[in-house]
C-alpha positions in Angstrom: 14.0 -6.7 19.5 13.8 -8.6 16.5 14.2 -12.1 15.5 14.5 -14.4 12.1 12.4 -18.0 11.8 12.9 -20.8 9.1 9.7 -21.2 7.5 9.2 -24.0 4.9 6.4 -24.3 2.5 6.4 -20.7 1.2 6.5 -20.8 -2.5 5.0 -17.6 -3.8 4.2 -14.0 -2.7 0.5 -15.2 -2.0 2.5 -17.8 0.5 4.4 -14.7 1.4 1.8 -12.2 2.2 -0.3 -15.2 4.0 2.4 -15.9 6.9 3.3 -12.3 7.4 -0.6 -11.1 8.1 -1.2 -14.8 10.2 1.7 -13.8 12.5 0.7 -9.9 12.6 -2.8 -11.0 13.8 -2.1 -13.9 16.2 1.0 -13.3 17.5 1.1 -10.3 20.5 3.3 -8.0 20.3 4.5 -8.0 16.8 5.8 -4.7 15.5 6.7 -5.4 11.8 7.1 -8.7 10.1 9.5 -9.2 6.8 9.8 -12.1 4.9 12.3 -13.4 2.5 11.0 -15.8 0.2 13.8 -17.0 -1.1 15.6 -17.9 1.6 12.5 -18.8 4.1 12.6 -16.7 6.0 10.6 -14.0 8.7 11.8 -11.5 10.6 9.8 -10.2 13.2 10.4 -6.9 15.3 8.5 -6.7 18.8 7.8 -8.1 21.7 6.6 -11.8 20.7 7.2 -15.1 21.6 8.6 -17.7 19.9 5.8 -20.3 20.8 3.4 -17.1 19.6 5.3 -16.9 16.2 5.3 -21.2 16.1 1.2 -21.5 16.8 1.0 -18.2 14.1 2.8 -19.5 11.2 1.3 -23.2 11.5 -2.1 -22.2 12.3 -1.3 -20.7 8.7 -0.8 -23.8 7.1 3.1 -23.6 6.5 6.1 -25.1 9.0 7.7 -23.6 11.5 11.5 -24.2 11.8 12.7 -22.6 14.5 15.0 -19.4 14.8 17.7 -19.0 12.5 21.2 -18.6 13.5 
């Protein structure tokens, strides 16, 4: 299963790179995690919870907005 998140405050590949290894390491269950810079955006394949995904990408430093549509 996968799913796509809004996150806001990504500006670079640095940002980029940041949010997908926070979510990889925090989040349980996380299979692969792709993220499109341009349209701020992560997709995550796996098992993982949104709330899992939420405490991951803050805990980075950037905002969570929720799954996209």
């Amino acid at each position: 299963m996968s799913a796509t998140y809004h996150v806001a405050g990504m500006t670079c590949g640095g940002c980029a790179r940041s949010v997908e290894v926070a979510i990889k390491d925090a989040a349980p269950g996380v299979e692969s995690v792709t993220v499109d810079l341009e349209a701020g955006t992560v997709t995550v394949s796996g098992s993982a919870d949104d709330a899992s995904i939420e405490t991951a990408v803050d805990d980075a430093g950037f905002t969570y907005g929720g799954r996209a549509a």
